[in-house]
ZAMARGU-4260 file (C-alpha; in steps of 0.2 Angstrom, whole numbers, plus 5000, padded with zeros to 4 digits):
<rodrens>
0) 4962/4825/4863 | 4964/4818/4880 | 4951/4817/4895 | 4963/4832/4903 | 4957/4843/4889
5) 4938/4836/4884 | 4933/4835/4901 | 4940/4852/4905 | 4925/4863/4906 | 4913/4850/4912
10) 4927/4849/4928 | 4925/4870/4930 | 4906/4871/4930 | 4908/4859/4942 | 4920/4867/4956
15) 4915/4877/4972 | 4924/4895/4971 | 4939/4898/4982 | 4945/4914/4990 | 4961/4920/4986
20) 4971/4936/4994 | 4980/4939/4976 | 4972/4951/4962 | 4960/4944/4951 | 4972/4954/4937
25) 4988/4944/4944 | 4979/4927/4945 | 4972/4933/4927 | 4991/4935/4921 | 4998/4917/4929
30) 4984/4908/4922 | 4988/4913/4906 | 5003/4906/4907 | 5000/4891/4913 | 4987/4890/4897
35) 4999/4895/4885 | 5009/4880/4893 | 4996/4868/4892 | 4989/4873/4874 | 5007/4873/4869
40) 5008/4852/4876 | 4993/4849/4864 | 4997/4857/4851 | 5014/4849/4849 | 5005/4834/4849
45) 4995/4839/4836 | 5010/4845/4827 | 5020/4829/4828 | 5004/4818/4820 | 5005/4830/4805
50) 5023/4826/4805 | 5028/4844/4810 | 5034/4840/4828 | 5048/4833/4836 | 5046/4835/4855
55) 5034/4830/4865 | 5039/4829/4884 | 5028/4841/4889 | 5022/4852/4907 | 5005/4846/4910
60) 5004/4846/4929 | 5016/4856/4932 | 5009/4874/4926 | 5011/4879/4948 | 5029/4883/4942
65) 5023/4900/4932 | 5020/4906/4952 | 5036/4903/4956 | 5041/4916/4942 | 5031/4927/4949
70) 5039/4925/4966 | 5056/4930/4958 | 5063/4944/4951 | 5066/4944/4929 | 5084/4947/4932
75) 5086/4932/4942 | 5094/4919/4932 | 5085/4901/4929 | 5092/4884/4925 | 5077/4877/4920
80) 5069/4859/4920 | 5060/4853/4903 | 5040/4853/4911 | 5043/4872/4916 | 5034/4878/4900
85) 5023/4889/4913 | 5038/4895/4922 | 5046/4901/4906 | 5029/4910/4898 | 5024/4919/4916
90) 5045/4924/4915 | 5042/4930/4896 | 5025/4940/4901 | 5035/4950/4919 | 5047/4956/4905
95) 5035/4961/4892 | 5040/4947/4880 | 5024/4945/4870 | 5031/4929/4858 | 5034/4917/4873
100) 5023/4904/4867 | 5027/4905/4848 | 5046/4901/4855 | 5039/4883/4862 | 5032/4880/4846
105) 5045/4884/4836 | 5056/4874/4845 | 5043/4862/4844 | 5045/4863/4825 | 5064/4863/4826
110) 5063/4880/4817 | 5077/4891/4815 | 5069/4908/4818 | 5069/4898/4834 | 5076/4912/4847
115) 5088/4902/4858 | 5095/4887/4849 | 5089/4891/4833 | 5084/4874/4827 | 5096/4861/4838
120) 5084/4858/4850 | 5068/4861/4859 | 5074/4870/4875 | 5067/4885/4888 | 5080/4897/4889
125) 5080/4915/4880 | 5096/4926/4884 | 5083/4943/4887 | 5075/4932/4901 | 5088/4927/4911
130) 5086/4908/4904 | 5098/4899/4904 | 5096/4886/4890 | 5094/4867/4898 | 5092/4849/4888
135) 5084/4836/4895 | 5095/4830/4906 | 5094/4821/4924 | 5101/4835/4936 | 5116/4839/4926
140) 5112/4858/4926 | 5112/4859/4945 | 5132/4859/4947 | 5132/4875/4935 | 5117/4883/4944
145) 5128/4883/4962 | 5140/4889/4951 | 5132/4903/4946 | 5125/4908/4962 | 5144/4906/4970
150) 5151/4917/4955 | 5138/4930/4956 | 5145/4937/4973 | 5166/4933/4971 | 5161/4944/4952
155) 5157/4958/4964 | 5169/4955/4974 | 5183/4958/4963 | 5175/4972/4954 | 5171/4962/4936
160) 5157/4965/4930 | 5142/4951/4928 | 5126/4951/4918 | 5117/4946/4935 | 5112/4959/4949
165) 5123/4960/4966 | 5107/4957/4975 | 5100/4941/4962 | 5095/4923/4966 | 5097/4910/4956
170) 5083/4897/4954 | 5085/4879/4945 | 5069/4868/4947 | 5072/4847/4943 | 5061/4832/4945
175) 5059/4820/4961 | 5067/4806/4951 | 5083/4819/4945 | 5085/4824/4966 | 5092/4806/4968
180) 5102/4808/4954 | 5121/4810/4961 | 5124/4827/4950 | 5109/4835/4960 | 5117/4826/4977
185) 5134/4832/4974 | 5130/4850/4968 | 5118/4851/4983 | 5130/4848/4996 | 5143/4857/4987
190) 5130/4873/4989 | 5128/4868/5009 | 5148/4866/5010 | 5150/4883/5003 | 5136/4892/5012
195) 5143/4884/5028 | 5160/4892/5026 | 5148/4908/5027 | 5151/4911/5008 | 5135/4920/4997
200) 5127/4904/4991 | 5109/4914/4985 | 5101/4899/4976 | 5083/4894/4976 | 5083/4876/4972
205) 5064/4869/4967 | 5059/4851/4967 | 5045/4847/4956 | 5037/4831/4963 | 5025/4821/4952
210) 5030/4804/4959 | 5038/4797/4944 | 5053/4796/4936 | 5046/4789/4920 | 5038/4774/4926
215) 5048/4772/4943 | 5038/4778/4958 | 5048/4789/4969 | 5040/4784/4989 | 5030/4795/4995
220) 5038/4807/5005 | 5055/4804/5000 | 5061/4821/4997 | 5055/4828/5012 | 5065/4814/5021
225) 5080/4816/5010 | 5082/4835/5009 | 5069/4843/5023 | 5082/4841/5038 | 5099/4844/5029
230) 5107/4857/5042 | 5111/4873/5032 | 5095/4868/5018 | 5080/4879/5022 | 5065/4867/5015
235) 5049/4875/5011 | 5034/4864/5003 | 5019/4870/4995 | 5004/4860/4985 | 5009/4864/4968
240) 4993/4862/4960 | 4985/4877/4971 | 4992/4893/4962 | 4990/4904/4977 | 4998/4892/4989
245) 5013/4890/4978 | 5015/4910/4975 | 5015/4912/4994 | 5027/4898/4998 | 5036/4902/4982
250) 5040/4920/4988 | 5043/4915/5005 | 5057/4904/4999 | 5062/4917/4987 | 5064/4931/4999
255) 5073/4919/5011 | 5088/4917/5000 | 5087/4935/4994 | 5089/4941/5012 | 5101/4928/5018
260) 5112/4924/5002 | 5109/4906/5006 | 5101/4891/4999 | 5087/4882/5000 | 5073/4870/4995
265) 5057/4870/4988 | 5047/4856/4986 | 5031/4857/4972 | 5020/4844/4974 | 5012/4841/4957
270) 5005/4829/4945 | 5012/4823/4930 | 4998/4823/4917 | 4997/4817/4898 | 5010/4805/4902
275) 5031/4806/4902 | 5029/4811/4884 | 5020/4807/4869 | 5026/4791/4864 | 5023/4787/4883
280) 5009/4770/4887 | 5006/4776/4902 | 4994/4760/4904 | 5010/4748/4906 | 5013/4757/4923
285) 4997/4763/4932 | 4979/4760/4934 | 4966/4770/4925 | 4961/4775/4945 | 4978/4783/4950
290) 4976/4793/4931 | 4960/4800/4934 | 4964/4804/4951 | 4980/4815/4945 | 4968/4821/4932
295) 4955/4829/4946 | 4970/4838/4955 | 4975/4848/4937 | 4984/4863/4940 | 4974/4872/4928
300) 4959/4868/4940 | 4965/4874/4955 | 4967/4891/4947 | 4952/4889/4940 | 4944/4889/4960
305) 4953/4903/4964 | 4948/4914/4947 | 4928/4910/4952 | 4933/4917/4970 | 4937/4932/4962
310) 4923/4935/4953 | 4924/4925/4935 | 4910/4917/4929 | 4914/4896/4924 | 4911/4902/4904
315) 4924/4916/4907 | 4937/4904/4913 | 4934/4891/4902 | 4932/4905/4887 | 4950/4908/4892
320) 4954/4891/4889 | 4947/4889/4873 | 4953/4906/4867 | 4972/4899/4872 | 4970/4884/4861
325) 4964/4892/4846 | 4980/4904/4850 | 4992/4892/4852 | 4985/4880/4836 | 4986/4897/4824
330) 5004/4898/4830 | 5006/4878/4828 | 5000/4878/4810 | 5011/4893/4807 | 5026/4887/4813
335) 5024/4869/4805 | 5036/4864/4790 | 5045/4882/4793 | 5064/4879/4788 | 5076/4869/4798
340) 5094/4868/4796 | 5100/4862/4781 | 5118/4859/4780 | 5131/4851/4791 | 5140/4869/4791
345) 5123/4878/4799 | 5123/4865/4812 | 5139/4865/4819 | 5142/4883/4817 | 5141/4888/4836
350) 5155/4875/4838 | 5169/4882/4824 | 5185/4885/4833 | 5188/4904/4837 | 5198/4914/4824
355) 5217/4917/4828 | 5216/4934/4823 | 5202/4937/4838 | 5213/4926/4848 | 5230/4936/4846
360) 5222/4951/4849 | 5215/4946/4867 | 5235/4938/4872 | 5240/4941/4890 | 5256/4951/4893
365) 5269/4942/4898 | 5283/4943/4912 | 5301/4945/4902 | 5312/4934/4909 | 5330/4926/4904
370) 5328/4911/4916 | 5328/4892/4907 | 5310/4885/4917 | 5304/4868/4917 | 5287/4864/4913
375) 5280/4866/4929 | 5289/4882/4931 | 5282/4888/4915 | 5265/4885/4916 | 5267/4892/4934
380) 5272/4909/4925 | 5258/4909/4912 | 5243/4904/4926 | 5251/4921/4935 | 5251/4932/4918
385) 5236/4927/4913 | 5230/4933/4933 | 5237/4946/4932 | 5230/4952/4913 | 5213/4948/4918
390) 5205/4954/4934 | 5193/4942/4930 | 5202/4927/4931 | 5201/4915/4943 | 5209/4898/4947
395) 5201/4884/4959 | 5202/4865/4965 | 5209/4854/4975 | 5227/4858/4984 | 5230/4874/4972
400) 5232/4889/4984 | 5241/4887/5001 | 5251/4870/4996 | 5253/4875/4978 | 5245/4860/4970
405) 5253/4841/4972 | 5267/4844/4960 | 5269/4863/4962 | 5263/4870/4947 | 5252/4885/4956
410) 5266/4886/4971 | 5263/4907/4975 | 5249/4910/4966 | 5237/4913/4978 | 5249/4924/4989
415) 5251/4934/4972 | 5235/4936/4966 | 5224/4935/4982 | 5212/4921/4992 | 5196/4927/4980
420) 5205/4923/4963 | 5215/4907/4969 | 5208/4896/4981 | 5204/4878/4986 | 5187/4869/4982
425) 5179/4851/4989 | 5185/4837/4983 | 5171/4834/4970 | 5177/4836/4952 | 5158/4838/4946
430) 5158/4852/4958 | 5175/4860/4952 | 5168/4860/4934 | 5151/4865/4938 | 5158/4881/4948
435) 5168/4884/4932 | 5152/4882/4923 | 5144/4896/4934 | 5158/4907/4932 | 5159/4907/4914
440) 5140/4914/4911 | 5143/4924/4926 | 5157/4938/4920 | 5173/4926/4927 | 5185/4919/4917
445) 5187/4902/4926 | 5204/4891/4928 | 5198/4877/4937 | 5211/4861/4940 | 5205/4843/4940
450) 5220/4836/4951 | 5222/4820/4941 | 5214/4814/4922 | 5208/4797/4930 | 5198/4811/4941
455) 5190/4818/4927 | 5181/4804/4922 | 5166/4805/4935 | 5160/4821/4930 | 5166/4822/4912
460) 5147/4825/4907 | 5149/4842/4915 | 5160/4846/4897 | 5150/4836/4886 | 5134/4838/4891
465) 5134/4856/4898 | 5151/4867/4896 | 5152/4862/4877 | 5133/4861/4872 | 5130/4877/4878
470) 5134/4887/4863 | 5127/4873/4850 | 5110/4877/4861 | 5110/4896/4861 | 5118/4901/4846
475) 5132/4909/4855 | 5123/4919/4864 | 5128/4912/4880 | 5144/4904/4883 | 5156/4894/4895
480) 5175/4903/4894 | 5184/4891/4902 | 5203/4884/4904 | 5202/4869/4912 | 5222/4859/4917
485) 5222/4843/4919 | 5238/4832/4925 | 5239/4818/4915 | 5250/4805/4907 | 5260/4791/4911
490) 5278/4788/4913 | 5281/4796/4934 | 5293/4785/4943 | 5293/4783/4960 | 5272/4786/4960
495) 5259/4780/4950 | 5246/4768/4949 | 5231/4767/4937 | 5224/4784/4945 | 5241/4794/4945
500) 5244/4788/4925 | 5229/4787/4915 | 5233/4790/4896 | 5213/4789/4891 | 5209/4805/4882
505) 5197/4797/4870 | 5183/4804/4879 | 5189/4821/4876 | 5193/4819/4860 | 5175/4815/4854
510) 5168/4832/4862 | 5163/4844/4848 | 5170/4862/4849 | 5183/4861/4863 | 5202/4864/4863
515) 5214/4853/4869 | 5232/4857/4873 | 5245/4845/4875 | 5260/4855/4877 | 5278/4844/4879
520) 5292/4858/4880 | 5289/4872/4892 | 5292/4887/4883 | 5277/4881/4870 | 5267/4876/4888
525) 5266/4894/4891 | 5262/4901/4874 | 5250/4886/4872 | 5241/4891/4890 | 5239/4912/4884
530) 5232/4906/4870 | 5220/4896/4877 | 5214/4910/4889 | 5212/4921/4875 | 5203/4912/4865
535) 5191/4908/4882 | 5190/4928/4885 | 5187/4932/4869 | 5179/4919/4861 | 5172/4909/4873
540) 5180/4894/4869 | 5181/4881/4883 | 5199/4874/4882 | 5206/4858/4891 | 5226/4857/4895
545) 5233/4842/4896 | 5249/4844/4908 | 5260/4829/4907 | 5265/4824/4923 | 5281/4814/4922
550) 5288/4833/4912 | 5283/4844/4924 | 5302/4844/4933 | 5311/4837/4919 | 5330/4847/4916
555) 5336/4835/4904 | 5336/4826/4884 | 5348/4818/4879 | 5361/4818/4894 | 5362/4818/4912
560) 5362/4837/4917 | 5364/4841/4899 | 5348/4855/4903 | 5340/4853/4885 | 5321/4852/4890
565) 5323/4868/4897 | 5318/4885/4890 | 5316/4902/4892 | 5298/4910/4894 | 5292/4913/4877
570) 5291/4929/4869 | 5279/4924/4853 | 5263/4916/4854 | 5258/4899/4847 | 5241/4898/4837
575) 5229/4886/4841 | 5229/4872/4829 | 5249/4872/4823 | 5262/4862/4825 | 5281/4861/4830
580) 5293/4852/4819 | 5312/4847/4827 | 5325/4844/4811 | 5324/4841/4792 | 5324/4823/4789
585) 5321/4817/4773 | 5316/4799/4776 | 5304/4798/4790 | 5291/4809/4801 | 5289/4802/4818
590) 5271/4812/4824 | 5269/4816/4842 | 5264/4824/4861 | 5266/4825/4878 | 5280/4812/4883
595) 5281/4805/4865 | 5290/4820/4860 | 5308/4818/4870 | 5306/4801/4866 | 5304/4806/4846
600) 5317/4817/4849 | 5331/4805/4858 | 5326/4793/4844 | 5328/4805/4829 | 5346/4809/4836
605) 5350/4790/4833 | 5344/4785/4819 | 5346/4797/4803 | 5335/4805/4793 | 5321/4808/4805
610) 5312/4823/4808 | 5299/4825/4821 | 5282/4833/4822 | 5274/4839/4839 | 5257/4840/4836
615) 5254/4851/4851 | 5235/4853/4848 | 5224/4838/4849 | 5208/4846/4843 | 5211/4855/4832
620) 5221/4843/4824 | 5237/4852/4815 | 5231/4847/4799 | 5241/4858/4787 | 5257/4853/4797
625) 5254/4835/4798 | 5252/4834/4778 | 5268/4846/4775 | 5278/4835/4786 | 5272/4817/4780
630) 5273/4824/4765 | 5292/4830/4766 | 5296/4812/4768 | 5282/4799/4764 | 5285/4790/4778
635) 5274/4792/4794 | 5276/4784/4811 | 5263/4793/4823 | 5272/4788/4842 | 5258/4789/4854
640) 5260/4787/4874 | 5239/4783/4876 | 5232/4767/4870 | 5230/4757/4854 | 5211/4757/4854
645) 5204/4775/4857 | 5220/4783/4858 | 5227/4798/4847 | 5235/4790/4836 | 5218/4782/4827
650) 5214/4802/4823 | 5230/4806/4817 | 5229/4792/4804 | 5213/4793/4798 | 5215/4811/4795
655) 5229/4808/4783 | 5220/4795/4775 | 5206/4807/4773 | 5214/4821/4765 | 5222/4810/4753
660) 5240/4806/4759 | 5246/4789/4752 | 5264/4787/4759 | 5268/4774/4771 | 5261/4775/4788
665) 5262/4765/4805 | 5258/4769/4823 | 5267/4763/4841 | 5257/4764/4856 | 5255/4760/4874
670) 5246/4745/4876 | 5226/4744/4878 | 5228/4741/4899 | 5228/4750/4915 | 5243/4758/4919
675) 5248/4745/4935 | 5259/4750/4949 | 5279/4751/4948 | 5290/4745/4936 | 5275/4733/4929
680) 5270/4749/4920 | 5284/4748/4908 | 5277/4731/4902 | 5260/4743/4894 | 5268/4761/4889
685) 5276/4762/4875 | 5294/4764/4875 | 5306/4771/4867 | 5314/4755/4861 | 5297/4751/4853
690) 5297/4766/4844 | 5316/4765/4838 | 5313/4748/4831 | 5297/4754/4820 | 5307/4770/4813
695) 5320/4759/4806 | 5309/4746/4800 | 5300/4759/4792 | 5315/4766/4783 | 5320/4749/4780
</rodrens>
């Protein structure tokens, strides 16, 4: 028990009824929720001392957010913050959902009758409330929220259907400590620069401001300064501890955005009672004054004024209470020890790779053509098929439409396929991936472009923590189809640097569930990319397709003008997870991608014996290739372009080792460096001289 709770009806017999202009039934309704909210705080308390609980960051202080529900519409998709347990049960009530406050506890429990993420975490999203699932991160679901609100009106626009109304707004609510977080500032002026350009941007952005990130103060008045004078940002503010004066603020703002398809922001002031979570001392940080001072503006208070001003007695409104708790600790004890997963299998079943039979069934058509392409000319056919197969295909960043990207891999697309399906975005990688992430939940199927793979590195959360998660944290039941092409690799001469060749992959590699391509020839560069796109249509599967750069243009293998890298558009498919072998050595396997592969090649064609593997696909992993083919000679040499620690090859060794091969096995690789400017490069990329001196000491 905490003084918020002991002291509760002591504090409602003592306050002076205040008038109110909403129904005593509405103000009835909202209180409820913000009860069921507060009863749900406790009880997992409770639950976690009886060893039944594993969350514990509650809402208490925040329960104003169930008027800001109320304000909205139950078809208006939410990105949630964790303290909006009020918001999600007054959201559950307008859409006659009776269970709302058992799903808190469930999650609570880590149950897996739990209805969004069935066991993984504790998390307010429900796919029949419009809720998106959210963890508890620092702003990082506010890049997908303008997405959302972007994709929403381009859906309509191009005659796709989307699970969101034409005339829906989208609502996200954060913390005053997550508003500084650069996510929250980046997807914030990415929502100004599109509304701006006069482009629908219909999201409500809602700023809950206890004061405390934590145990850091955030100054008083801080995000009025930051945020209520940004040209373009509508700024509303309301006492978020006063139920009324948030619902009439709330649906002013609401009714702003709805009206005017653009954004803007609302400010909550509330208090952060029971402390950052239960673990938290809140002692170590403030005085026992500033405590009880927070403790006298309770949310549930102020609704408790304005419930006596419409005629309830103190016992009625503190009957409520009491008859909440004993609600909410009958659900607590029935949820407590239900079953959670119980196998490494049941876990990680959102995040299986999608079938191939699913995948080959959704394959774009293709354009029949005769032509030998390079790479770029390749992947520049696909990204048009794959346009043209699916209306709701759409392919964004930076330099793709007029100029054609840097290296002219989308050259003619956008006069082909139209400004609304290809078309230029800031240059804000976070932005690019959060639009894709927006897109995907909103009926799109996105193809964003991150110019350069040293570019994706500041907003690589954006995969990790939110484009791959989502399924693991609603069972499927929402996901993020995406195909996102990156240019990538060493090895361009004439241009480079550490930002125009980074070979560091290992952060995508380490991403459960996603696919990553890594295409070298150009006729399996198109197969590779419909594949991706149908697996991402059809299964959801968000895909990442690594484009080596130095490739792109390249005519030639072994001789000058001898034409051997190039190919004709491919006419059969190429699964996801398989392999390409080159020859029938019998005394070595070189295993490789990207660059590696014409270098394997060059090198098999000198030294005899040597047949070479393109691994294609880094995750998955061709597993069943890789053993056939180091087991067709029991020599392995895995040639890998990115570096010794974290690169490729580490993965391609220790699954061998793991499913029991015991040939030979060794592994040439670029140094563990930046990539430095001009010829210093060749001194840390592997070459092919390194890797012909390892293939014959190998044999040796």
């Amino acid at each position: 028990m905490t003084a918020v709770d002991e002291r509760f009806a002591e504090r409602v017999r003592a306050l002076e009824p205040a008038p109110c202009d909403y129904s005593a039934d509405l103000l009835r309704s909202l209180y409820d929720a913000q009860l069921g909210s507060r009863h749900a705080d406790l009880a997992a308390r409770w639950m976690q001392s009886q060893g039944h609980g594993f969350y514990t960051i509650g809402s208490a202080g925040h329960e104003g957010n169930a008027a800001v529900a109320a304000a909205l519409r139950p078809t208006d998709p939410a990105l949630l913050h964790y303290r909006s347990g009020a918001f999600y049960l007054a959201r559950a009530d307008q859409c006659g959902v009776k269970d709302g406050l058992r799903d808190i506890l469930l999650g609570v429990a880590a149950a897996t009758t739990e209805p969004i993420s069935g066991g993984r975490h504790k998390v307010f999203g429900r796919h029949d409330l419009a809720i998106i699932p959210q963890t508890s991160t620092i702003a990082s679901h506010l890049p997908r929220a303008m997405g959302v609100a972007f994709s929403m009106a381009r859906a309509a626009k191009l005659g796709v259907p989307s699970p969101w109304p034409a005339d829906a707004i989208v609502v996200t609510s954060f913390g005053d400590a997550s508003a500084n977080h650069s996510t929250a500032t980046g997807a914030i002026n990415a929502a100004l620069h599109t509304s701006y350009q006069g482009i629908p941007m219909p999201l409500l952005l809602v700023c809950e401001d206890n004061g405390l990130g934590i145990s850091v103060r955030t100054p008083d008045g801080w995000i009025k300064q930051a945020y209520g004078q940004r040209p373009g940002l509508r700024y509303f503010d309301a006492d978020g501890t006063d139920l009324a004066a948030t619902l009439t603020m709330a649906t002013e703002a609401a009714t702003f955005v709805r009206r005017n398809r653009r954004p803007a922001f609302l400010r909550l002031r509330t208090v952060r009672l029971l402390g950052h979570a239960g673990s938290d001392v809140e002692a170590a940080y403030r005085s026992t004054a500033e405590v009880a001072a927070d403790e006298v503006l309770d949310p549930l208070l102020g609704t408790a004024r304005r419930l006596l001003g419409a005629g309830l007695s103190a016992d009625e409104v503190i009957d409520l209470y009491e008859d909440k708790r004993a609600e909410a600790m009958r659900i607590a004890a029935e949820v407590s020890g239900l079953p959670q997963l119980s196998s490494p299998e049941a876990v990680a079943a959102p995040l299986r790779f999608p079938e191939p039979a699913t995948v080959a069934q959704a394959l774009p058509q293709r354009t029949p053509t005769t032509e030998r392409l390079t790479l770029s000319q390749s992947i520049n056919r696909a990204l048009s098929d794959v346009l043209g197969s699916y209306p709701e295909a759409v392919l964004f960043g930076e330099d793709v439409s007029r100029k054609g990207g840097v290296y002219g891999v989308t050259r003619g697309l956008q006069k082909t396929h139209g400004a609304a399906r290809v078309f230029d975005t800031l240059l804000d990688e976070q932005s690019i991936l959060g639009l894709a992430l927006g897109a995907g939940v909103s009926g799109l199927l996105p193809l964003p472009e991150i110019q350069y793979l040293a570019y994706l590195h500041n907003a690589e959360d954006q995969l990790r923590g939110e484009a791959a998660s989502l399924k693991f944290f609603s069972q499927e039941q929402y996901a993020n189809p995406m195909v996102l092409r990156i240019a990538g690799y060493g090895y361009q001469k004439g241009f480079g640097g550490h930002f125009h060749n980074d070979d560091a992959i290992g952060v995508l590699r380490d991403i459960p569930g996603i696919v990553i391509a890594s295409p070298s020839r150009p006729d399996d560069a198109a197969a590779m990319l419909h594949a991706c796109a149908a697996a991402a249509r059809s299964s959801g599967t968000v895909c990442v397709f690594l484009e080596p750069i130095a490739l792109y243009h390249r005519r030639d293998l072994y001789d000058e003008a001898d034409d051997a890298w190039l190919a004709p558009y491919p006419t059969e498919p190429v699964p996801i997870g398989r392999g390409r072998t080159y020859g029938g050595g019998t005394e070595l396997t070189l295993v490789s991608f990207g660059n590696g592969v014409p270098m394997s090649l060059r090198v098999a064609a000198r030294v005899p014996g040597v047949r070479v593997l393109d691994l294609r696909w880094l995750a998955p992993l061709p597993i069943e290739d890789l053993l056939r083919e180091a087991t067709a000679t029991g020599r392995v040499l895995v040639v890998d372009e990115t570096r010794r620690s974290g690169g490729v090859s580490e993965g391609v060794l220790a699954a061998l080792v793991d499913h029991g091969y015991t040939g030979r096995m060794a592994r040439v690789t670029s140094e563990d460096s930046f990539v430095p400017l001009g010829d210093a490069a060749r001194q840390v990329l592997l070459s092919e001289e390194t890797i012909e001196t390892a293939a014959r000491a190998l044999i040796s």
